[in-house]
C-alpha positions, -999 to 999 in steps of 0.1 A, spaced: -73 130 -106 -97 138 -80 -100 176 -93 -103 164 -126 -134 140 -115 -154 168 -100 -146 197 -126 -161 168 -148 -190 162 -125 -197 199 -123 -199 200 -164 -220 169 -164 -242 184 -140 -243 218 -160 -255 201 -189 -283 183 -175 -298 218 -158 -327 222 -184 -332 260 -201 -360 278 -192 -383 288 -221 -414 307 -217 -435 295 -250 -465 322 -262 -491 304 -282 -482 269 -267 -515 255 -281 -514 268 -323 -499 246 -351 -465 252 -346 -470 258 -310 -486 224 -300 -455 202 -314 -429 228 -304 -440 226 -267 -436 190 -271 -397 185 -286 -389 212 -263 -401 190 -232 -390 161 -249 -350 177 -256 -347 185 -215 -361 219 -215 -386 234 -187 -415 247 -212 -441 277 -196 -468 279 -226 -499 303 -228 -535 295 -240 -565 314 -226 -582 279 -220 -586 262 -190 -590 231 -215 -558 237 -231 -541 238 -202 -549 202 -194 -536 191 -226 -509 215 -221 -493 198 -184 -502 164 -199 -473 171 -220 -452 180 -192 -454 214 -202 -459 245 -175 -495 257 -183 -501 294 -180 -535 308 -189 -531 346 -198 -547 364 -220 -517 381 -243 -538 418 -243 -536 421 -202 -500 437 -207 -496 433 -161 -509 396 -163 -483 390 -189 -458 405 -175 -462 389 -141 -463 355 -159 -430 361 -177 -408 377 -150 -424 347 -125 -413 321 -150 -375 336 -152 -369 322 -188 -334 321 -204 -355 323 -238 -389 338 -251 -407 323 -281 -438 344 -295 -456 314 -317 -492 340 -311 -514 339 -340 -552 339 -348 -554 327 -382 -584 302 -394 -578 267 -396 -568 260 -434 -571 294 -443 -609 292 -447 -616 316 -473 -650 323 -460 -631 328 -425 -599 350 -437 -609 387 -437 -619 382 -401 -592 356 -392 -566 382 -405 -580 413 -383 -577 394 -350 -542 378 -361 -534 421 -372 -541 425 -340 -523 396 -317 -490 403 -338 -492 440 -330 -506 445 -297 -495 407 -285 -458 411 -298 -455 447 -279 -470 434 -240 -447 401 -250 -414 422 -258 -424 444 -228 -428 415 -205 -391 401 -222 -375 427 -213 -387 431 -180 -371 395 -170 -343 401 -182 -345 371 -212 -315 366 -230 -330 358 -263 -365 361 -283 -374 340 -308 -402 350 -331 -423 338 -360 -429 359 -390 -443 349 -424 -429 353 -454 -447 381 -475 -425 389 -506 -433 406 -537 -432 383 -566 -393 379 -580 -378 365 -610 -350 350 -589 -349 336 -547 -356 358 -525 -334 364 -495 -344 383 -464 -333 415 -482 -363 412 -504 -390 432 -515 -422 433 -493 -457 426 -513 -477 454 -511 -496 466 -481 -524 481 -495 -534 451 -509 -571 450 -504 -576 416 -481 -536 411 -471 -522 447 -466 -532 446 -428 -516 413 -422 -482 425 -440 -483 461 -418 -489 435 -386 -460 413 -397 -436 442 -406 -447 459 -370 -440 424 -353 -403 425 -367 -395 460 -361 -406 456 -325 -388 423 -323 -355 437 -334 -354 464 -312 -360 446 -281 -334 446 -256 -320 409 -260 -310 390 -286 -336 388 -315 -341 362 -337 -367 366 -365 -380 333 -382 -394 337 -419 -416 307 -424 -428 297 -458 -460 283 -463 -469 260 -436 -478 225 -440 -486 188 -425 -498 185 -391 -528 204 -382 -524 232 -408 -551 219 -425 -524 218 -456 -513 184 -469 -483 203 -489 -478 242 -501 -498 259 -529 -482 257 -559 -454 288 -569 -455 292 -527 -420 281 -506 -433 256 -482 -422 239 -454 -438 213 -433 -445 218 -397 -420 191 -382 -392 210 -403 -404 245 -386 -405 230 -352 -370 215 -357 -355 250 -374 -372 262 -335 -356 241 -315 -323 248 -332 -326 284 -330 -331 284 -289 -293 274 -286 -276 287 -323 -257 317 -324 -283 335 -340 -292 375 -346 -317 390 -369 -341 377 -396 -339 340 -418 -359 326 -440 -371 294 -434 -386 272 -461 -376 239 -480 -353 249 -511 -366 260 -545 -370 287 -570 -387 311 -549 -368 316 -519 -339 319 -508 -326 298 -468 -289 295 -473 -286 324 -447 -300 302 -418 -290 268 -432 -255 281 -432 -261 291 -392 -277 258 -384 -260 234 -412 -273 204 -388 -314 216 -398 -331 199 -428 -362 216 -444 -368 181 -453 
């Protein structure tokens, strides 16, 4: 009986031991709440901003703040392998608040560039610790369909004039995700809503899916047995989830 009592101990104990996950983007829309249910679910969070400000608001939460700036491939790298997380999510982006028309043709050449240039110093730095899984967020940029789209679907065109950078950056961000050395995990979102999107609800004709939903598809990917790209949007005519709510049947878009 006495065995029994300490192999149970020694489980219990396990259990408790919080993951390590090493958050980039800790600060952004999705990034903000994530860092939060991640805290509040047991886990020992290291998020990036490049402000000092952010940072505050960052350890407030209980989270680990680390102020890098994504570009500075050593800094990064230092951070990441100094953290010693079991998991790596890239939440970087640079994209205007709303999607301010007036603000998009710039917004999407320094978003270009963070998923690029960001997602290659952040695989780099992965792989260097030795993380056991990455978790990344892509968008969902398919051409129009008469049917839902599944993750084998056709890309929208990038030569489009104002969006054909943003789907090369997207499609470089995936290839470079998939080929890291660690489990990848590619997260399709629809059109992001609620919260601080600036978005009360998706664009009509769009697949949408509200920021609390994305947060908890996250959170649920960090510990599912997961491998490769999934859409991830609330269900409808346009596209298709079943692929990850049939590896996560516990997640609701809703």
């Amino acid at each position: 009986m006495a065995a029994c009592n300490e192999k149970n101990s020694g489980e219990n104990v396990e259990q408790a031991k919080p993951k390590v996950v090493f958050l980039a983007g800790a600060t952004g829309v999705i990034g903000e709440p994530l860092s939060k249910t991640l805290v509040e679910k047991g886990y020992k969070v290291y998020g990036t901003t490049r402000s000092e400000n952010k940072a505050k608001v960052l350890e407030e939460m209980g989270v680990v703040p680390v102020v890098v700036d994504v570009f500075n491939a050593a800094a990064l790298e230092q951070a990441v392998v100094e953290a010693k997380p079991d998991v790596v999510i890239n939440e970087l982006s640079s994209l205007p608040k709303g999607l301010k028309e007036e603000e998009m043709e710039e917004g999407l050449k320094r978003d270009s560039k963070i998923r690029i240039e960001g997602t290659k110093n952040l695989v780099a730095a992965a792989e260097k610790a030795g993380v056991k899984k990455y978790i990344a967020q892509s968008f969902m940029y398919y051409a129009p369909s008469d049917h839902s789209v599944t993750e084998e679907g056709e890309w929208y065109d990038e030569n489009d004039a104002l969006y054909g950078e943003s789907i090369k950056s997207i499609k470089s961000l995936e290839t470079q995700t998939l080929a890291g050395k660690f489990t990848p995990v590619v997260l399709r979102y629809g059109w992001i809503y609620g919260g601080k999107s600036g978005f009360d609800t998706a664009p009509e004709g769009y697949a949408g899916i509200h920021v609390n939903a994305l947060v908890d598809a996250t959170v649920r990917a960090v510990e599912a047995n997961l491998n490769g790209v999934y859409n991830v949007a609330e269900d409808g005519p346009v596209v298709d989830s079943s692929k990850f709510k049939n590896a996560v049947p516990e997640w609701n878009a809703k």
